[in-house]
ZAKETOR-631081 format. One line per 5 residues: number of its first residue (from 1); their letters; for each residue x, y, z of C-alpha. Coordinates in steps of 0.25 Angstrom, whole numbers, plus 5000, padded with zeros to 4 digits. Each point is the difference from the previous one (the first is absolute). Example, Ala and Ser with C-alpha at 12.3 -4.5 7.8 and 13.67 -1.06 7.14 Angstrom:
# ZAKETOR-631081
1 = as = 5049,4982,5031; 5006,5014,4998
***
This chain:
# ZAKETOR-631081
1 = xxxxx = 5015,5060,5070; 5004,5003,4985; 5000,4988,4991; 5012,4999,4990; 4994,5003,4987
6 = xxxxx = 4997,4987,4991; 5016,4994,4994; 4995,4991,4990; 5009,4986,4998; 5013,5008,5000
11 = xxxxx = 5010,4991,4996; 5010,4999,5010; 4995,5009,5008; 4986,4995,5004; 5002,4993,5013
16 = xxxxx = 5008,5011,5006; 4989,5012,4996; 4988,4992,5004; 5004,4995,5013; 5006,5010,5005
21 = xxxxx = 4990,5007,5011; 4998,5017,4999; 5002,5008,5009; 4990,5005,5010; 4992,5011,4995
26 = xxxxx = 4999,5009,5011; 4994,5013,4993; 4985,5000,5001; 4989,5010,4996; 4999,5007,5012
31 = xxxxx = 4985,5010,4999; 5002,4998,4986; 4992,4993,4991; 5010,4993,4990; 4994,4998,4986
36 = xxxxx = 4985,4997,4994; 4995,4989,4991; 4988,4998,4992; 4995,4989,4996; 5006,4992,4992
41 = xxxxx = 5013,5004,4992; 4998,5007,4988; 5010,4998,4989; 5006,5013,5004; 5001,4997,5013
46 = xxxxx = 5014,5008,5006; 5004,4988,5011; 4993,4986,4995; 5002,4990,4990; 4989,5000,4989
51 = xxxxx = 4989,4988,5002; 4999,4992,4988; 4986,5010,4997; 5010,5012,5002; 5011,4996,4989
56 = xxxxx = 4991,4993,4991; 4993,5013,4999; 5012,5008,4998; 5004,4991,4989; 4989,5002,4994
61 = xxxxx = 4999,5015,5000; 5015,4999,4996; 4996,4992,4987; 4986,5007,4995; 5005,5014,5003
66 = xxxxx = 5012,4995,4992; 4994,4996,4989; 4989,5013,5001; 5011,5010,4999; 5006,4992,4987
71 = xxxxx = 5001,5010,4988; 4990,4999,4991; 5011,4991,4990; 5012,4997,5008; 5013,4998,4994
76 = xxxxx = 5007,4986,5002; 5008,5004,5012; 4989,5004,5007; 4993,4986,4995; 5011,4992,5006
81 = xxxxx = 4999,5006,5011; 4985,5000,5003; 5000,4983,4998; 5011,5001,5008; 4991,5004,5012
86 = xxxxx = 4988,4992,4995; 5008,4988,5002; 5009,5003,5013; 4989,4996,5009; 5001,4984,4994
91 = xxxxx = 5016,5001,5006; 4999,5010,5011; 4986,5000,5007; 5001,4993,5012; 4993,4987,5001
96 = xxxxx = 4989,4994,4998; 4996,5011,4991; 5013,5003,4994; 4997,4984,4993; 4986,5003,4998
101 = xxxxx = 5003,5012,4991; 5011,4992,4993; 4990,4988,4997; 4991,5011,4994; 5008,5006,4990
106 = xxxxx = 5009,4986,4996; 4985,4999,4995; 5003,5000,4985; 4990,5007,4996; 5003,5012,5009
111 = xxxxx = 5014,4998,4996; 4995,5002,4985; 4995,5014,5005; 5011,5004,5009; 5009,4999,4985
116 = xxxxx = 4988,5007,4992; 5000,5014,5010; 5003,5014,4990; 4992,5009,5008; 4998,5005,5013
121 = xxxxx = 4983,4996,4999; 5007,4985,4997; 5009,5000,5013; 4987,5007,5007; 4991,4987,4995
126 = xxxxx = 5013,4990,5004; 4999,5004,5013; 4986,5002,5002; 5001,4984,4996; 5009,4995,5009
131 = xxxxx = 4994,5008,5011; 4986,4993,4997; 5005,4986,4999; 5008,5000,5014; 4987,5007,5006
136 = xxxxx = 4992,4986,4994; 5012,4992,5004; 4999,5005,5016; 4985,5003,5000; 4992,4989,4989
141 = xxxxx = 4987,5011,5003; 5006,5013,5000; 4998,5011,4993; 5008,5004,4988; 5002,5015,4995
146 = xxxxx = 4992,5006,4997; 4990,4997,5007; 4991,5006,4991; 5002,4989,4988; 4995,4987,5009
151 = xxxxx = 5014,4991,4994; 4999,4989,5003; 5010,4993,5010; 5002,4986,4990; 5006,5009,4989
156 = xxxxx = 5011,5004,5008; 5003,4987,5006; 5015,4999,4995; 5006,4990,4999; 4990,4991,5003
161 = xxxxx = 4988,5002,4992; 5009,5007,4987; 4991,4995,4988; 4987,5009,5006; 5011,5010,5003
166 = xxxxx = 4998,5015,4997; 5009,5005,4990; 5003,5014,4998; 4999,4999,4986; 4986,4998,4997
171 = xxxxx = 4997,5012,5008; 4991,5008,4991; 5002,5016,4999; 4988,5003,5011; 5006,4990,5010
176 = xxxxx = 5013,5003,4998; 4997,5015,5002; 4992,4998,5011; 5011,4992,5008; 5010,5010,4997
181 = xxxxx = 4990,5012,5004; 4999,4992,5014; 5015,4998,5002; 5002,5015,4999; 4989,5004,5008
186 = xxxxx = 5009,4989,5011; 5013,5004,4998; 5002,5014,4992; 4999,5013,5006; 4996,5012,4992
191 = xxxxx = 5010,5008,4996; 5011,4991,5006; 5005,4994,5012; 5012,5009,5003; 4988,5013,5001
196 = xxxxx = 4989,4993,5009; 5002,4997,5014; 4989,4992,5008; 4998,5006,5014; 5000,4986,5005
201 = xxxxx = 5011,4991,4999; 4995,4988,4996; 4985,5000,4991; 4999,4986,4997; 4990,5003,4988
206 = xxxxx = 5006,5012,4996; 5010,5002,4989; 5016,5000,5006; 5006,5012,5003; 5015,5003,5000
211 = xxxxx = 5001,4995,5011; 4990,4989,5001; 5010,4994,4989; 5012,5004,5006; 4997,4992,5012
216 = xxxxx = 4995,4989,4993; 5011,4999,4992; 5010,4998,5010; 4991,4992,5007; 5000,4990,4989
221 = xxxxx = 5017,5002,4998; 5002,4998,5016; 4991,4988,5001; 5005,4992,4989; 5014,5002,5005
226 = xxxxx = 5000,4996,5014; 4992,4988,4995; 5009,4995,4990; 5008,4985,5003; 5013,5003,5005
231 = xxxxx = 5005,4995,4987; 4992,5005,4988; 4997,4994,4989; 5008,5008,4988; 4985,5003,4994
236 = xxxxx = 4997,5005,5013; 5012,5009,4999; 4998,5003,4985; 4985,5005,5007; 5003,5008,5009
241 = xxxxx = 5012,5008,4994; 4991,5003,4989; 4990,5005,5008; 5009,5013,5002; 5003,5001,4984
246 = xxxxx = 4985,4999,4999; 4997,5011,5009; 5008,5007,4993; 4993,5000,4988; 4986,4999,5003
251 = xxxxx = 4998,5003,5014; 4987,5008,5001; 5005,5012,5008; 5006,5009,4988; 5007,5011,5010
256 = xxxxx = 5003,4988,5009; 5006,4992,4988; 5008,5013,4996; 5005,5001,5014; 5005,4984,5000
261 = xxxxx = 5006,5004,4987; 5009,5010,5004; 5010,4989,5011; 4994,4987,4995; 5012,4999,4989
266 = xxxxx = 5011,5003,5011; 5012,4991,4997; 5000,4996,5016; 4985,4997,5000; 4999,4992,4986
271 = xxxxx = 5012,4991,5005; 4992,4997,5011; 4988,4996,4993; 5008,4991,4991; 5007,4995,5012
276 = xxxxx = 4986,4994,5005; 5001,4985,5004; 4995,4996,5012; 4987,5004,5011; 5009,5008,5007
281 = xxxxx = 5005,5008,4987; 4986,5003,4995; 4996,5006,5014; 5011,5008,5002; 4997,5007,4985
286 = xxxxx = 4989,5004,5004; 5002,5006,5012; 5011,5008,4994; 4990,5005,4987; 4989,5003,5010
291 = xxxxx = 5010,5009,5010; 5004,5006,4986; 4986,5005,4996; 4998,5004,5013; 5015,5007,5002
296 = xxxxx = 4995,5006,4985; 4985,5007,5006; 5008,5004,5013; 5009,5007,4991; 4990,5006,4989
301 = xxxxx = 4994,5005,5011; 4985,4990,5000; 5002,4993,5013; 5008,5006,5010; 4993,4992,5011
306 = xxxxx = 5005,4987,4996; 5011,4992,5003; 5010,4988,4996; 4997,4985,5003; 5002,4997,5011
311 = xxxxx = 5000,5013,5008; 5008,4994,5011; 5013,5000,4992; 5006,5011,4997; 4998,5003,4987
316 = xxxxx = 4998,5013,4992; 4996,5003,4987; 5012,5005,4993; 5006,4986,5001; 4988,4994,4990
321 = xxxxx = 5001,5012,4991; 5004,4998,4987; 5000,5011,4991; 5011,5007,5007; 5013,5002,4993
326 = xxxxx = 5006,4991,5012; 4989,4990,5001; 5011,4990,4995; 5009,5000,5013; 4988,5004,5010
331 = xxxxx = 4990,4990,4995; 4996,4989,5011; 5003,4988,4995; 4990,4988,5000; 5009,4991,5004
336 = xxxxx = 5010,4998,5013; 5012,5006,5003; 5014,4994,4997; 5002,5003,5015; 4989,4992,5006
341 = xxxxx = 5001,5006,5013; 5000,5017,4995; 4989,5007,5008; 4989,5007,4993; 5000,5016,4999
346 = xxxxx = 4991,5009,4992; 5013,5000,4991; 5001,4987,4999; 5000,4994,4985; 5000,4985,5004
351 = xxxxx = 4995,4992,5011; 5006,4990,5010; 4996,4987,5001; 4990,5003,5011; 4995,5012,4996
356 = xxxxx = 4997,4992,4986; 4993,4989,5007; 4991,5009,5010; 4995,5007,4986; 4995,4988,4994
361 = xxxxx = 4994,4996,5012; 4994,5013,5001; 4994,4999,4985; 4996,4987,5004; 4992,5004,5012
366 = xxxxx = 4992,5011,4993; 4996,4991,4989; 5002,4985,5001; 4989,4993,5009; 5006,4989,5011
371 = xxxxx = 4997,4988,4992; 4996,5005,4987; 4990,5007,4993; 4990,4988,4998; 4994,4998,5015
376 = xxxxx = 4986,5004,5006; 5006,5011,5009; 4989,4998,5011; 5006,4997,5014; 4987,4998,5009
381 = xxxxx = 4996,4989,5010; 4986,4998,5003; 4991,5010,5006; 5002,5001,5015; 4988,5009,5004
386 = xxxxx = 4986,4998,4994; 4996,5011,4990; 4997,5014,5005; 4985,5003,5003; 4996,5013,4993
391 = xxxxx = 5005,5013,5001; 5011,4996,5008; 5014,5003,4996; 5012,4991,4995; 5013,5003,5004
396 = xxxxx = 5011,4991,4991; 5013,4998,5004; 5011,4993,4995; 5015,4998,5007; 5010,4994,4992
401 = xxxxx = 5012,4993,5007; 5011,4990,5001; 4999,4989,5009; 5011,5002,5009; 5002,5015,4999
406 = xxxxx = 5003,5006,5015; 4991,5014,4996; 4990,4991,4994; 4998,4992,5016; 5000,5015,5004
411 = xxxxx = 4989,5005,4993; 4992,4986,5002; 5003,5003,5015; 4993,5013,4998; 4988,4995,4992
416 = xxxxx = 4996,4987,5004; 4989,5003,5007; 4994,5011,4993; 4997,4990,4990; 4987,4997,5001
421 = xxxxx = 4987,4998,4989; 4994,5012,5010; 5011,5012,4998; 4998,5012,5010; 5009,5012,5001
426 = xxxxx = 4999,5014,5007; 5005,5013,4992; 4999,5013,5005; 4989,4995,5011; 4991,4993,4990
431 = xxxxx = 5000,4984,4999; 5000,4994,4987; 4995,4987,4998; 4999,4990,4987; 5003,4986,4993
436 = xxxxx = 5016,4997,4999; 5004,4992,4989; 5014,4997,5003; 5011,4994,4990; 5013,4993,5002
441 = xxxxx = 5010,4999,4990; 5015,4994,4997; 5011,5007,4997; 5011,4994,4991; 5008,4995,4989
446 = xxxxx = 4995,4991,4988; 5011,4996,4989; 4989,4990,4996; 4988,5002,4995; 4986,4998,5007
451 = xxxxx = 4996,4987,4994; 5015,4995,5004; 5006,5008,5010; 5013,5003,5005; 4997,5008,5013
456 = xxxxx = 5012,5006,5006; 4995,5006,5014; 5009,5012,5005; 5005,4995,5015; 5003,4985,4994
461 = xxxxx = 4991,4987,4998; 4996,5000,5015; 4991,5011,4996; 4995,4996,4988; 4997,4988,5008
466 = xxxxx = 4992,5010,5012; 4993,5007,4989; 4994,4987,4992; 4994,4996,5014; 4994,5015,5003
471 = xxxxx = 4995,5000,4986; 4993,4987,5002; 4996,5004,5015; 4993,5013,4990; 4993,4990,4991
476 = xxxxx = 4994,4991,5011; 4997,5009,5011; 4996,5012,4996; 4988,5000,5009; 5001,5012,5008
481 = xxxxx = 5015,5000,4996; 5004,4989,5009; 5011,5001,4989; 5006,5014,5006; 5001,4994,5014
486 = xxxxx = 5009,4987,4996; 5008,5010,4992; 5001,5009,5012; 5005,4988,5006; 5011,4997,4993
491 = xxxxx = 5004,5015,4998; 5003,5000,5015; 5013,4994,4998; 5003,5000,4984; 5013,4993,5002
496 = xxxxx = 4993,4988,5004; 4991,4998,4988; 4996,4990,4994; 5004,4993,5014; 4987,5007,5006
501 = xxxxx = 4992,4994,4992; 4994,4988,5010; 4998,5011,5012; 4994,5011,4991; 4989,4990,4994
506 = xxxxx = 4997,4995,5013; 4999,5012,5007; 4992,5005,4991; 4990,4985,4997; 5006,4997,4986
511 = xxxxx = 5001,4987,4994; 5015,4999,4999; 4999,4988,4990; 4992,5009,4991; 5008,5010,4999
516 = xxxxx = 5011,4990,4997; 4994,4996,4990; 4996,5012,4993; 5014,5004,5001; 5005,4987,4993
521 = xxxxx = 4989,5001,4990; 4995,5015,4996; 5011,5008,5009; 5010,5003,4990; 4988,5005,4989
526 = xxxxx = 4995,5007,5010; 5011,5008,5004; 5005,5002,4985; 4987,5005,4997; 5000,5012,5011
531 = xxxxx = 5014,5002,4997; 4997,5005,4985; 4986,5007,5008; 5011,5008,5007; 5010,5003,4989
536 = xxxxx = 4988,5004,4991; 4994,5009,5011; 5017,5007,5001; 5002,4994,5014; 5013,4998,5004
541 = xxxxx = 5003,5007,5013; 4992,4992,5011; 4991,5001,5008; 4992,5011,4991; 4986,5002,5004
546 = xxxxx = 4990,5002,4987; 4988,5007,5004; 4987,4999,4992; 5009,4998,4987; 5004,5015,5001
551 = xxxxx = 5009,5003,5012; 5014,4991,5001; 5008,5003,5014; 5014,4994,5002; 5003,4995,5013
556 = xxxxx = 4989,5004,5013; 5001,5014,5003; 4996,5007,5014; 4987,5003,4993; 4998,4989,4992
561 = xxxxx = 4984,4997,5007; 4998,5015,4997; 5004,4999,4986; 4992,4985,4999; 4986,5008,5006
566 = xxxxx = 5003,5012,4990; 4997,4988,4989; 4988,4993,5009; 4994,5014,5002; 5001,5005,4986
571 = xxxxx = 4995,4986,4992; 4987,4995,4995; 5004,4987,4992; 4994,4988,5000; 5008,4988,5005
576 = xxxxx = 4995,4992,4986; 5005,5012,4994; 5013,5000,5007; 5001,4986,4997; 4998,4999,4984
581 = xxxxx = 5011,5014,4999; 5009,4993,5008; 5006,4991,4991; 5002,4993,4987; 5006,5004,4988
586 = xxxxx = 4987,4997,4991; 4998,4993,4986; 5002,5012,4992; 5013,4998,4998; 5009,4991,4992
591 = xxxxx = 5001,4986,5006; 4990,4993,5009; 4999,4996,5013; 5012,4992,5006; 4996,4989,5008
596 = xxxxx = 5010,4995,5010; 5007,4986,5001; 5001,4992,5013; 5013,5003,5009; 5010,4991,5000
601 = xxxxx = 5003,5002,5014; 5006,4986,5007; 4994,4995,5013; 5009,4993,5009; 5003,4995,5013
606 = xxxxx = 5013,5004,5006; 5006,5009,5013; 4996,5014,4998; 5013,5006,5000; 5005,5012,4992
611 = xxxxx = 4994,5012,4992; 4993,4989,4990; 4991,4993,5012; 4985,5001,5004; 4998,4993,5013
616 = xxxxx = 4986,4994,5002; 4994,4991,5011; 5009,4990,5007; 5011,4995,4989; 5002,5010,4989
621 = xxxxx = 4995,5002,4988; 5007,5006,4990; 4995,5011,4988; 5011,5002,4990; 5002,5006,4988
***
């Protein structure tokens, strides 16, 4: 069943667009193997939102290769445009890290340096600071580039230890030159970014590419849009319009930069951009510049594979270009149509109210986490097997559901009882045998955030309800995953959950109280938790099998158990090493860890009645949101 896409708090029209129930989806992989994943997102990643590792390390390569491509003495345009760069992060970044960066340069002294910047080694050094000091800030012991010079962490301890504080002006010439030496090394090519192309797409030590940058750029313009508050501040607007007047300027791609050139001062599009007030505004001019330099390689010529955003619509690239003598009257519009209701055709230049809406879900889907950027992103109960014995093989899988979707039962009824620590399978008359480590996860909606949720459950409260309690079955009886069974339980008549509850848990020898409890008390983290897991990992058609973090399958085709033996057959990892890839979003990025609050679930007694009921042993207790 395909999920909406995440609506956001749309005024007005919020309660129609989230409770509203999608269609079923009916069209399945078939023999086909649907897509790949790796490991973990990468910050260029074509179908999931960027961890808070993944943006902070495009923010950063935006920012140092920025400054690394500088001219030698840049003129005051492209000054002003540099600090304004360095300083978006403190309005834009999403946040816990977006207010760690603004605490470190409010810091008067790095203030004083920001002002004193004449060349492009003194924007070099800025950067190099700031990086250094939110590095200390996030890891107190770690180690500060380059590695080579043993600084010390306490000097770049801003704001809270700002009289040791290193200051860039009593670098010496041999310092100063060696720091500069290192930061090229890092970040500059040789003999420019636009003639080099690495074979890989992402070399995390290497100096950016073209198209390193390019993806990270967009990366950090995407990301700070879809999280902005509905209602910007007007220094948050200020922010990111200049980030396009920036670029234009200073950014580091001089054929790129030439490229943007040539349609960013199109009347339509500069209207537009002053035009900028709200969340909404700031996503849609986005996703109109990015089709434009995208419409512009498919014209030129430079990528003829690619595409508009989204590619379900039907959109082409002569309605984003704008150097044509017609661009005027052919131009999409960012905004809406006067007639709210027109249909979208590839020679459309406005969009109807829906079509509008579905973009900005879209955008947000690909790039805005359920719940926000600052959560562990790990969705595992405990272990339900003992660990492996050696040499023998692992097979991980993870199905992603919602709690009341009739294709999710389906497969459930199909699986159940493969599940077991002991997995064996037959392809092409050989038996396969291994350790499963099996995962299940929620999907849903989050306009919260995951310390303070506001979960939105597709087929209404009664199955955010069923999901709390099939998550707290995950969590306390995982053992041989007794979970699966109660689930399966439920599953054999999804209308009826949570009403289910008392027979599955008895059936299956739960403590119904228990669950009860967890429900009331850890149910709601635990289900905003593997909702963001889900919307990081780009689920939003359930069921999808994961297999081995590599192979995603939508739906259960004929051959599903062959497909699932392929990966058992073909695997050698560990389960430990299954385990620490499965999750988490690490340290490395901007903010910390967030820990979650309590639920503040009610429990009371009452009739169970209704989609909002839990029926439990004799009377009825009640778990309500």
């Amino acid at each position: 069943q395909k999920m909406p896409r995440h609506v956001g708090a749309w005024v007005g029209l919020a309660a129609i667009l989230i409770g509203s129930a999608a269609g079923l989806e009916t069209e399945l992989c078939g023999d086909a193997i649907c897509g790949t994943y790796g490991n973990a997102p990468r910050f260029d990643d074509s179908s999931r939102p960027p961890s808070k590792m993944a943006l902070g390390r495009a923010t950063w390569t935006f920012l140092h290769v920025t400054a690394a491509y500088l001219p030698e003495t840049p003129n005051p345009a492209q000054l002003k445009s540099f600090l304004m760069l360095a300083k978006s992060p403190a309005f834009l970044y999403p946040g816990e890290g977006g207010l760690l960066y603004k605490s470190i340069i409010d810091d008067a002294q790095v203030k004083e340096e920001m002002d004193a910047i004449k060349t492009k080694e003194d924007a070099m050094l800025l950067v190099w600071k700031v990086h250094n000091a939110v590095t200390t800030a996030l890891q107190p012991e770690g180690t500060l580039f380059p590695e080579s010079m043993g600084l010390k962490n306490k000097r770049f301890s801003i704001p809270a230890n700002s009289k040791q504080q290193f200051t860039l002006k009593s670098l010496n010439g041999v310092l100063k030159k060696q720091i500069i030496d290192a930061l090229k090394t890092r970040w500059v090519i040789t003999g420019g970014l636009e003639n080099k192309h690495w074979s890989k797409r992402d070399l995390l030590n290497m100096p950016p590419d073209r198209s390193m940058l390019g993806r990270a750029s967009w990366t950090f313009f995407h990301t700070t849009s879809v999280y902005l508050p509905h209602a910007p501040t007007h220094a948050q607007i200020e922010s990111f319009k200049g980030l396009f007047d920036a670029i234009y300027e200073v950014y580091a791609c001089e054929l790129c930069r030439g490229h943007f050139r040539l349609f960013y001062h199109d009347p339509l599009l500069q209207k537009e951009h002053a035009e900028i007030a709200t969340k909404h505004d700031a996503i849609m001019f986005v996703w109109k510049l990015h089709n434009a330099v995208t419409a512009d390689g498919i014209e030129r010529g430079d990528w003829k594979e690619r595409a508009m955003f989204p590619t379900d619509k039907t959109f082409n690239e002569s309605q984003f270009l704008m150097t044509s003598p017609t661009a005027d009257k052919d131009q999409m519009r960012m905004r809406g149509c006067a007639n709210t209701s027109a249909v979208l055709t590839p020679s459309s230049t406005c969009l109807g109210k829906d079509d509008h809406y579905e973009i900005v879900a879209d955008v947000e889907a690909r790039w805005q986490i359920e719940g926000g950027i600052d959560q562990p992103l790990i969705d595992k109960g405990p272990d339900a097997c003992d660990p492996p014995k050696e040499g023998e093989k692992v097979l991980h899988m993870d199905m992603y559901v919602m709690g009341k979707c009739p294709w999710c039962a389906k497969a459930m009824e199909a699986i159940a009882d493969l599940i077991k620590c002991e997995y064996t399978c037959e392809l092409e008359g050989k038996t396969h045998t291994g350790r499963l480590d099996f995962n299940m996860h929620m999907v849903g909606l989050n306009n919260g955030t995951y310390e303070d949720p506001w979960l939105r459950a597709i087929h209404g409260p009664s199955e955010l309800v069923g999901e709390r309690l099939e998550l707290c079955a995950r969590q306390h009886y995982a053992k041989d995953y007794q979970y699966v069974k109660f689930m399966h339980c439920m599953d054999e008549n999804v209308s009826t959950i949570p009403i289910r509850a008392p027979e599955c848990a008895k059936k299956h020898e739960m403590d119904l109280d228990l669950l009860v409890a967890c429900a009331n008390m850890q149910g709601e983290q635990l289900v905003a938790g593997s909702y963001g897991f889900a919307s990081w990992m780009g689920i939003d058609i359930t069921p999808t099998f994961v297999l081995n973090h590599k192979k995603k399958v939508l739906g259960l085709p004929k051959n599903f158990t062959d497909i699932v033996c392929q990966q058992l057959a073909s695997t050698s990892t560990s389960l430990a090493e299954v385990s620490a890839s499965s999750g988490g979003s690490g340290s490395a990025g901007w903010g910390s860890l967030s820990q979650g609050g309590q639920a503040e679930d009610l429990l009371v007694t009452g009739l169970a009645v209704g989609l909002m009921t839990l029926v439990v042993v004799g009377a009825a207790l009640m778990v309500m949101r």
